[in-house]
C-alpha positions in Angstrom: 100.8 66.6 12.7 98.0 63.9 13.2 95.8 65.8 11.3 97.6 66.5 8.9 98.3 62.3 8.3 94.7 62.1 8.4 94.0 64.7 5.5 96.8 62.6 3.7 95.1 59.1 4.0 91.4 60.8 3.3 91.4 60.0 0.0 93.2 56.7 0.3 90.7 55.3 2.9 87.9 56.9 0.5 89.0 55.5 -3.2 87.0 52.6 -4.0 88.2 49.0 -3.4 89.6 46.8 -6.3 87.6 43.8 -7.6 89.1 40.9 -7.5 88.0 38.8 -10.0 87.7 34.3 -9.6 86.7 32.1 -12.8 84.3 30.1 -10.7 82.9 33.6 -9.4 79.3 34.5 -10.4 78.6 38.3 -12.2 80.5 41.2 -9.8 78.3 44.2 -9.7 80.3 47.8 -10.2 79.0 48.8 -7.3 81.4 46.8 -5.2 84.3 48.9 -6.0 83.8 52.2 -8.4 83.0 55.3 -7.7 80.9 58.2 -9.9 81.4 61.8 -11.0 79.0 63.7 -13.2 80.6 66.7 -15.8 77.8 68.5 -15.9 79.7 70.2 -19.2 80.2 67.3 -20.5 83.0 68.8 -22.1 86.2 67.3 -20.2 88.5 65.1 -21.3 89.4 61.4 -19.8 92.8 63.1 -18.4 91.4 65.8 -17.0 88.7 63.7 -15.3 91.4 61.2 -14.0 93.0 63.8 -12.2 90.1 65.2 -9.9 90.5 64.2 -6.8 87.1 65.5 -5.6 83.3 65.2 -6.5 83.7 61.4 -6.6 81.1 59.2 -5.4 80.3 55.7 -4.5 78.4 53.6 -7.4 75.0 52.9 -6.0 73.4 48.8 -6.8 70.0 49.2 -7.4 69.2 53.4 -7.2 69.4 56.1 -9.8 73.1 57.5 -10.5 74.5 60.2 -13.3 72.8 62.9 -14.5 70.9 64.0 -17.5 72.3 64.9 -21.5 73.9 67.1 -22.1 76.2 66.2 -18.9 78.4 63.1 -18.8 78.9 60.1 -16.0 82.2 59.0 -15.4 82.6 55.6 -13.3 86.4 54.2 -12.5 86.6 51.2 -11.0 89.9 48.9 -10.6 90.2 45.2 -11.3 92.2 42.3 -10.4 92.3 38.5 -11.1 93.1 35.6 -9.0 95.8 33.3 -9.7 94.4 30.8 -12.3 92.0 32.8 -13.4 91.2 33.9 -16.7 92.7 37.3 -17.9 89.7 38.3 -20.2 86.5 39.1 -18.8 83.9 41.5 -20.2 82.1 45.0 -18.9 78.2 44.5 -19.5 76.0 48.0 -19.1 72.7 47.0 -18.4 71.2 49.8 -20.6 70.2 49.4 -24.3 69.7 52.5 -24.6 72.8 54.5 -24.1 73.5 57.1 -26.8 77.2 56.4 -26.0 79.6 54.3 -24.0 83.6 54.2 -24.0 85.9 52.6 -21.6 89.3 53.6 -21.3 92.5 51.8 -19.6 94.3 53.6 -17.7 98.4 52.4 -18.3 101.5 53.0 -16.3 101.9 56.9 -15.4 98.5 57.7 -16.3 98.2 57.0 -19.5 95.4 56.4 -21.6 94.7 53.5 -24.2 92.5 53.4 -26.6 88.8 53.5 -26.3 86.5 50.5 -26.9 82.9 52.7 -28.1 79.3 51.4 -27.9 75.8 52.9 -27.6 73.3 53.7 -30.4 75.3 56.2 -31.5 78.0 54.1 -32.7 77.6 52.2 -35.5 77.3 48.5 -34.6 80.1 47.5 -36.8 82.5 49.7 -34.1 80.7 47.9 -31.0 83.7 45.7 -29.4 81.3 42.8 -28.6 78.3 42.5 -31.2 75.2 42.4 -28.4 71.5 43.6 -27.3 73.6 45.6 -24.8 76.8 47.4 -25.0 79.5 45.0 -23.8 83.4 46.1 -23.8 86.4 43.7 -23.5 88.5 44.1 -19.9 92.0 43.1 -19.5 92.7 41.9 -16.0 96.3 40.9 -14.5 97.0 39.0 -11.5 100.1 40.9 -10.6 98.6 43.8 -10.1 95.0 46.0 -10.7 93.8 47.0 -13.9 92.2 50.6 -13.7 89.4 51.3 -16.1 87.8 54.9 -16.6 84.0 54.7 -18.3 82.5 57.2 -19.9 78.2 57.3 -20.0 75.9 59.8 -22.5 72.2 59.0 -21.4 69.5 61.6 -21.6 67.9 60.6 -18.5 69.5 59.4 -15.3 70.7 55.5 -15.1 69.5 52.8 -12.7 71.4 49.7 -12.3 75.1 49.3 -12.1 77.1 47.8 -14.6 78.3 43.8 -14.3 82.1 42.1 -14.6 81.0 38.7 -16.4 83.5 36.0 -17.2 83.6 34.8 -21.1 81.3 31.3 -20.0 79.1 33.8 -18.2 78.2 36.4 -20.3 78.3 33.2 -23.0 75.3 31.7 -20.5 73.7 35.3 -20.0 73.7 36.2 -23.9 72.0 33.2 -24.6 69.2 33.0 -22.3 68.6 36.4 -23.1 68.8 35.8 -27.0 66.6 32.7 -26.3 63.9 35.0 -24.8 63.9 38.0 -26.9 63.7 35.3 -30.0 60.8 33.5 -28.4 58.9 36.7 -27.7 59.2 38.4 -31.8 58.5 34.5 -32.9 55.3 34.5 -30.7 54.3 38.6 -31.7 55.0 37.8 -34.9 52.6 34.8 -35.2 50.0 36.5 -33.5 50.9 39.4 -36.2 49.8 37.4 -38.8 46.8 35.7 -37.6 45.5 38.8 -36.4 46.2 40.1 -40.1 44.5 37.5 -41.7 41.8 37.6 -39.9 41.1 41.3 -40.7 41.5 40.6 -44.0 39.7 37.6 -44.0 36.3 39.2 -42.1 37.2 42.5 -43.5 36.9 43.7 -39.5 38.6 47.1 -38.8 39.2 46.7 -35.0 41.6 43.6 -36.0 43.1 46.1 -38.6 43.8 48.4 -35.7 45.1 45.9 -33.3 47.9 44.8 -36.6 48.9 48.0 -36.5 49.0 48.2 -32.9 51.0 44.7 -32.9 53.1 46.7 -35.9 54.1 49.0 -33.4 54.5 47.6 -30.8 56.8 45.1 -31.9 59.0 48.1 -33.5 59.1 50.3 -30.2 60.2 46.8 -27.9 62.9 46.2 -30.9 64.2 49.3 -30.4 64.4 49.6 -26.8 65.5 46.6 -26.4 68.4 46.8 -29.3 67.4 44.6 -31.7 67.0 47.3 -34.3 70.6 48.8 -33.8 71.7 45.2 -34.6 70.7 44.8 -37.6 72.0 47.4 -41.0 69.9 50.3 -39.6 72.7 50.0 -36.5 75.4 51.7 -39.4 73.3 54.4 -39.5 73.3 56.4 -35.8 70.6 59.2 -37.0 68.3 56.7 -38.1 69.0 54.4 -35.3 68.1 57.5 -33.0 65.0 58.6 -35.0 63.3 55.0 -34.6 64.4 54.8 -30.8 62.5 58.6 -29.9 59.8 57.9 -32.7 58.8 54.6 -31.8 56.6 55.4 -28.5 54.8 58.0 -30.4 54.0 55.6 -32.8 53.0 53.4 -30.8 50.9 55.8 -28.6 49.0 57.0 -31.1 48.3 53.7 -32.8 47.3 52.4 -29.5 44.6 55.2 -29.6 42.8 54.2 -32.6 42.9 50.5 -31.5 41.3 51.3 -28.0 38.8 53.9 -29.6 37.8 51.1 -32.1 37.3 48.4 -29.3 35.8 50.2 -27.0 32.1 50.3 -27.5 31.4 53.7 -29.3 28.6 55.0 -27.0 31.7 55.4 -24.5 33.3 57.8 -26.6 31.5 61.3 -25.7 33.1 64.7 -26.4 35.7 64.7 -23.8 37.3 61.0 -25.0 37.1 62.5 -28.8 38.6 65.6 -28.0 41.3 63.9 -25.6 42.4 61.2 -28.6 42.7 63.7 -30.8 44.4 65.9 -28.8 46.9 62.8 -28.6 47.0 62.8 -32.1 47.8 66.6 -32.7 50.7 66.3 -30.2 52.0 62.6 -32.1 52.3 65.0 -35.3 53.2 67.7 -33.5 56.4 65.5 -31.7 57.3 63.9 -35.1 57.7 67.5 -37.3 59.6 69.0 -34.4 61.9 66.5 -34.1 64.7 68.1 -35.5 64.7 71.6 -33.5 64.8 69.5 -30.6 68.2 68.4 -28.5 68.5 64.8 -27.0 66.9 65.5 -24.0 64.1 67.4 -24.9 63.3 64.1 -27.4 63.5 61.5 -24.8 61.5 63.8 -22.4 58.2 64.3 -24.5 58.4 61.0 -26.4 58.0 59.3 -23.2 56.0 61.6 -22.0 53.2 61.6 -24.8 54.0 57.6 -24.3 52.3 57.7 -20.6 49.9 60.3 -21.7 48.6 58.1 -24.3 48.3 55.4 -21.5 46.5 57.2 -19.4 44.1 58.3 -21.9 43.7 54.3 -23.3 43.2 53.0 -19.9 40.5 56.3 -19.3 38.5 54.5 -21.9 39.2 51.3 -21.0 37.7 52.0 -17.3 34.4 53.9 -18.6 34.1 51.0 -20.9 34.1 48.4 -17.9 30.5 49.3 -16.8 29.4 47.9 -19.9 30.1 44.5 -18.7 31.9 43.2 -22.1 34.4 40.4 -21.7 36.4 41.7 -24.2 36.7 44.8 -22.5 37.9 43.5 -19.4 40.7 41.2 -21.2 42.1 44.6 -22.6 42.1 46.2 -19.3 44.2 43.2 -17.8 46.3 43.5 -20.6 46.9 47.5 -20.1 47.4 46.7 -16.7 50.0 43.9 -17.1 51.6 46.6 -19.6 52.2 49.2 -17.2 53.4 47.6 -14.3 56.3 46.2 -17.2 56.8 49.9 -17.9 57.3 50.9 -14.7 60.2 48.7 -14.0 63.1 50.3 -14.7 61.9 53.0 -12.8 61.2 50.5 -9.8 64.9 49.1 -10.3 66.1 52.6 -10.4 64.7 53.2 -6.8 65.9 49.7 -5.6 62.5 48.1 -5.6 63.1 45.8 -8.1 66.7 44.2 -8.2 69.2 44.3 -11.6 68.8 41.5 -14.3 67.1 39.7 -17.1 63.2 40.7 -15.6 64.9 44.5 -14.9 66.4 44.8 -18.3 62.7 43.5 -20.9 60.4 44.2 -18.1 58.3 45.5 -21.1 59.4 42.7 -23.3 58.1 40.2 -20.3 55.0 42.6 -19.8 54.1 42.1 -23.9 54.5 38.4 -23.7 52.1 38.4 -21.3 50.0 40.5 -22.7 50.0 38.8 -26.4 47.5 35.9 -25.3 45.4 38.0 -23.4 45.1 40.4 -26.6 43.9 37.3 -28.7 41.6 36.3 -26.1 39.7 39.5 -26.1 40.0 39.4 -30.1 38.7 36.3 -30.1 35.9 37.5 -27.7 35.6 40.5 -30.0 35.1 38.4 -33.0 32.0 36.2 -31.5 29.9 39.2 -30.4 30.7 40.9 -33.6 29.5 37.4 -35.3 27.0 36.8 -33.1 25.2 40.2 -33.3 25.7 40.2 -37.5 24.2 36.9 -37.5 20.9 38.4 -35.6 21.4 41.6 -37.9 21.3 39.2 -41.1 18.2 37.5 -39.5 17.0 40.8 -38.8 17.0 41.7 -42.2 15.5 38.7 -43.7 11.9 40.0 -41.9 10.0 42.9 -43.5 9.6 45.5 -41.1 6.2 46.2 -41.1 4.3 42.7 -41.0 7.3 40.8 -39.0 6.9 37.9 -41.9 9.8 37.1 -44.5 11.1 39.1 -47.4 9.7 38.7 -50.8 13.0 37.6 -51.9 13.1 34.6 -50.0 9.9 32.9 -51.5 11.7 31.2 -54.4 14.6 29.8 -52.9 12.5 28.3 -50.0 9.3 27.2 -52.8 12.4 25.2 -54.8 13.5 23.7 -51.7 10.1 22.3 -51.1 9.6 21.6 -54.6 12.3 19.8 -54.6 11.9 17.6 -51.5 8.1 16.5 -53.1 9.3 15.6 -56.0 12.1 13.8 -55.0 11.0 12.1 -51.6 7.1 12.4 -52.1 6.3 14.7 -49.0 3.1 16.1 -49.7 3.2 19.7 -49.3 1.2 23.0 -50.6 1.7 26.3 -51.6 -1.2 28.8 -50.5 -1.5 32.9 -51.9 -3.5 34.9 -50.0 -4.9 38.1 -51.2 -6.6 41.2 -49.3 -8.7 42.2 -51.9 -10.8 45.1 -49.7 -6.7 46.6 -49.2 -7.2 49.4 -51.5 -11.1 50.2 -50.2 -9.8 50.5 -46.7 -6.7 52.9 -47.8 -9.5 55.3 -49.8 -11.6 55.3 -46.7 -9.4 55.1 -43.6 -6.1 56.3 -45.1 -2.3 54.8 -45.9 -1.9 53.7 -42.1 -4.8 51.9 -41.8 -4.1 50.0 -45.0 -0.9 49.3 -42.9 -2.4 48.1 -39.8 -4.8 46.0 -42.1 -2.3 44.4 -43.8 -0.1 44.0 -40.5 -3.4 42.3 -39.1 -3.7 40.2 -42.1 -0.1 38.8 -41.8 -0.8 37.9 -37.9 -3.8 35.7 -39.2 -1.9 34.0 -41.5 0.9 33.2 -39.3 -1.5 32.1 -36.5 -3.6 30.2 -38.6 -1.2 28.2 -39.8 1.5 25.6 -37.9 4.5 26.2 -36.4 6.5 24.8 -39.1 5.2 26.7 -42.1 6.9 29.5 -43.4 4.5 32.5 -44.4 6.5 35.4 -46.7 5.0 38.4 -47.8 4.7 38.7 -51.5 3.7 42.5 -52.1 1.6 45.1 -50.8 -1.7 43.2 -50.9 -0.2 39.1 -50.8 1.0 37.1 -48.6 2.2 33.1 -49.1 2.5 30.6 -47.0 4.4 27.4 -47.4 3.1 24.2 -45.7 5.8 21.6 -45.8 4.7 18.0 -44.9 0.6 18.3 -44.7 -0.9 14.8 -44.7 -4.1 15.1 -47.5 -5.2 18.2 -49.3 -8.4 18.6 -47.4 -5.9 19.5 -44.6 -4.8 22.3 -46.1 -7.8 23.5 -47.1 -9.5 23.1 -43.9 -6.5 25.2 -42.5 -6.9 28.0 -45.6 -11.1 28.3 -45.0 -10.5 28.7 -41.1 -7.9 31.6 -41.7 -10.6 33.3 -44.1 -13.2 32.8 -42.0 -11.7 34.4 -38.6 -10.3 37.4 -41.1 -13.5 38.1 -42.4 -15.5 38.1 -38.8 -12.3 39.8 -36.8 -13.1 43.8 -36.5 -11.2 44.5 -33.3 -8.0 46.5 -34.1 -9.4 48.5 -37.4 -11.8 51.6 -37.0 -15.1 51.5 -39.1 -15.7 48.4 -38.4 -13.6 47.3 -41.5 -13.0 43.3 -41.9 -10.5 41.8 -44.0 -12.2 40.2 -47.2 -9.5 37.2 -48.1 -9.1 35.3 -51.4 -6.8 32.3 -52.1 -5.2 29.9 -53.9 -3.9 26.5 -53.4 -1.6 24.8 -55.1 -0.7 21.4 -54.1 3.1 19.3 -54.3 3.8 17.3 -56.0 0.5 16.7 -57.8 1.7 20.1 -59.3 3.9 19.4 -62.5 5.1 23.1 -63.4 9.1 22.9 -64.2 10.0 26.1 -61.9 9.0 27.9 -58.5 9.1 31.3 -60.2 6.4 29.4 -63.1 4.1 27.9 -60.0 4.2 31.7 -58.1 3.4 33.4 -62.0 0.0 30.7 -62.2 -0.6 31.8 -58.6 -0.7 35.3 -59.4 -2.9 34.4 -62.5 -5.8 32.3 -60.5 -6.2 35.0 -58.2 -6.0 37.7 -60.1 -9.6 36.1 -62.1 -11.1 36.3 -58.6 -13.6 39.0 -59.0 -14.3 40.5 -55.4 -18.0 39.8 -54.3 -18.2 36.7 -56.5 -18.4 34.3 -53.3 -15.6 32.2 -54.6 -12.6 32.9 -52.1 -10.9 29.8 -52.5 -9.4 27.6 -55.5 -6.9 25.0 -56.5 -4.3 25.3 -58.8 -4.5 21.5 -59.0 -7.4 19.8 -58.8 -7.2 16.3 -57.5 -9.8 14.0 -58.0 -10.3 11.2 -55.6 -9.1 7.8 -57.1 -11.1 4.8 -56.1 -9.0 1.8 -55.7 -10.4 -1.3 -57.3 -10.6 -4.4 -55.0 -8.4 -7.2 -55.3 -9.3 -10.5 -56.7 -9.7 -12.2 -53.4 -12.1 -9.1 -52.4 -14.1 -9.8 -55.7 -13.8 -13.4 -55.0 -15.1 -13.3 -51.1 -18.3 -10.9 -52.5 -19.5 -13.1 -54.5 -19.8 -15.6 -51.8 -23.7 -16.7 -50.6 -23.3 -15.3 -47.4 -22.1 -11.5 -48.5 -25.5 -11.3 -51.2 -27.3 -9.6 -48.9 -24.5 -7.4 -47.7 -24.6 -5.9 -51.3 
């Protein structure tokens, strides 16, 4: 007989406890009072379900409950307000995305109202409450409890229980999470369009990359986080699903090419090419079989190629490291801070990490984080990228056999100087210097030799003259140096003989004894009066050019410049005729 009373009461003492509900109260977690069954069909109806008396289970806090699509979660719970409390409160799933979501009341003899439907599946003009995350409507009464039977569709299992909020706190929670979620697509969205610009602006395809990447990214975190279904692709389920499974692989694969584009490019060796583009077969791959697969097979290898892609960025990310780059290591802190926001609903699944706001845009948080640390290493990016094109620009104003400038810079540098005699009255000089034994020394000792010679020739220019001068070659046999600021001519022409000199008598790096026979010309500023620097290099070329080799003449001036005697003053005539300067005449 006792056992038989204690059979009876089993399931009373088991059935979960009734929630009794306060206006002052803070969010009540399910977890307090419902209990769980999984339909692994996921074929039975809400009466059906409300009959079973068995497979009923406690609703965990914080740990992984229900099962995988194509099977079905049920949760009842029971709920009861005080007196003086408000009648309406509201059911908040802490899962944005849920394919689907209803809520029944259970009536009087069992019955069955009618169901308030959510999830991405239902188009958002159906939703009860308009929200990031399904929200249904509850109907408490203080004169007795309120059952409520929910039904859950999710193709992978759920972490988190659902939360009883009170109008003024769901009000509160709505808005702090609106206020968030706006801040964070106000501040991607910014650094969208600076990094945009500045692609376009330095025409830089790593920043190209990284818009797309912020492109995707920003699509994938709307979706997850039910932004997207808000908005009029929420009236379309299919297309609301699409995004939600597509999205990762996007953002995978787009990820990829960023990271392979950063990275430096001696990192990426067979295995890293054939690993990223093995992560690029399988994005293609996912996207033209997505309609032969079911719900759960989507979810599983979208997320899947998700974390493979991951892995694979952060293999390139951690061979890149040894290359010291700051840029490199801002990334990696940023792919770090990324993952650990991924892996949070996971932690809150097993209880690490407890239910709310940080639980629910973990990856939302992780991304805000990781937005100024992305600029940063941009940023970083964009000097060395500067910095080595400035060096490859100076680089290529050198010719790369004598080391001295480019032809192509004579003019504009001979106007400058022009200019600045002319117009300030700094003495300067223009000096062309000619190897006229070039071509003898190619016939005797070949083109490499000629080379070396004129290589040679260069270096005694340069050295012969002062720091500040500017020596460019001209062509294959010239050379011209510009000497800015000289104080008389006989300076510069002391400086031109010298260079001739040691060329002529310097035999140490060419076979055969060969020595370098030099002419030249000077012109001097602004004594000269020709109109342009292209005019003064043409009479240049002309004055040399009648300087026969062997003639002894290996130097002239374009402009002479005769030596003006001043004529004494009056007072100096005046004193020299005085008796006592006679004899000094």
């Amino acid at each position: 007989m006792l056992m038989a009373v204690l059979v009876t009461a089993l399931p009373a003492w088991c059935a979960a406890a009734t929630l009794q509900l306060t206006v002052q109260g803070p969010a009540r977690s399910l977890a307090e009072g419902a209990e769980f069954r999984v339909d692994a069909t996921g074929q039975q109806s809400p009466q059906a379900v409300l009959a079973e008396t068995e497979g009923w289970q406690r609703l965990p806090d914080d740990e992984l409950f229900g099962a995988r699509w194509p099977a079905v979660t049920w949760v009842r719970f029971s709920v009861q307000v005080g007196a003086g409390s408000e009648a309406d409160w509201f059911l908040e799933l802490p899962h944005a995305t849920l394919m689907r979501a209803e809520v029944y009341r259970v009536g009087p003899e069992s019955r069955l109202g009618t169901p308030q439907a959510s999830g991405v599946l239902t188009p958002i003009s159906q939703w009860p409450v308009r929200a990031s995350l399904p929200v249904f409507q509850l109907h408490a009464d203080a004169q007795r409890a309120t059952t409520y039977l929910l039904r859950l569709e999710h193709p992978a299992t759920l972490g988190g229980a659902p939360l009883i909020r009170s109008p003024r706190d769901l009000l509160e929670s709505q808005g702090m999470a609106q206020l968030f979620i706006g801040a964070y697509f106000g501040l991607a969205l910014l650094a969208l369009l600076y990094v945009a610009v500045q692609a376009v602006a330095h025409r830089d395809g790593t920043l190209g990359w990284c818009s797309a990447y912020l492109v995707a990214m920003i699509l994938t975190l709307a979706c997850l986080s039910g932004q997207v279904h808000q908005t009029l692709v929420g009236e379309e389920p299919a297309l609301s699903i699409l995004l939600l499974m597509l999205s990762p692989v996007l953002l995978g694969a787009v990820g990829l090419g960023f990271l392979r584009s950063a990275v430096p490019q001696a990192v990426i060796g067979p295995l890293e090419r054939a690993l990223v583009w093995l992560c690029v077969v399988l994005a293609a791959v996912l996207t033209l079989a997505y309609p032969l697969l079911d719900l759960a097979e989507r979810w599983f290898l979208t997320r899947s190629f998700g974390a493979l892609s991951m892995l694979v960025g952060g293999g390139l990310l951690v061979r890149s490291l040894r290359w010291q780059l700051p840029h490199v290591r801002w990334l990696a802190a940023g792919q770090i801070v990324l993952g650990a926001g991924a892996a949070l609903p996971l932690l809150k699944g097993f209880g690490f990490v407890p239910s709310g706001l940080f639980s629910q845009y973990g990856l939302l948080f992780a991304s805000a984080i990781d937005l100024p640390l992305l600029l940063y290493a941009m940023s970083l990016l964009r000097r060395d990228h500067d910095v080595v094109s400035a060096r490859l620009r100076e680089a290529a104003q050198y010719d790369p056999l004598t080391g001295l400038l480019r032809p192509k810079d004579l003019l504009p540098r001979l106007a400058q100087m022009k200019f600045r005699s002319q117009r300030h009255g700094i003495r300067s000089a223009v000096v062309m210097f000619e190897v006229v034994n070039l071509r003898d020394i190619r016939l005797r000792q070949g083109a490499s030799i000629a080379e070396q010679a004129l290589l040679m020739a260069g270096r005694q220019v340069q050295q012969g003259m002062r720091a500040s001068d500017v020596v460019v070659r001209f062509n294959e046999q010239r050379v011209v140096a510009l000497l800015d600021g000289v104080a008389n001519p006989g300076e510069v022409l002391m400086i031109v003989h010298r260079i001739i000199h040691q060329a002529q008598h310097y035999t140490g790096e060419l076979p055969g004894a060969e020595t370098l026979q030099m002419h030249a010309v000077v012109a001097h500023l602004p004594e000269d009066r020709r109109d342009t620097p292209q005019a003064l290099v043409d009479a240049l070329v002309s004055h040399l050019g009648r300087m026969r080799p062997g003639s002894g003449a290996r130097l002239r001036q374009l402009t002479t410049i005769a030596p003006q005697r001043q004529r004494p003053r009056w007072w100096r005539r005046w004193l020299k005729t005085r008796p006592w300067e006679a004899g000094a005449e």
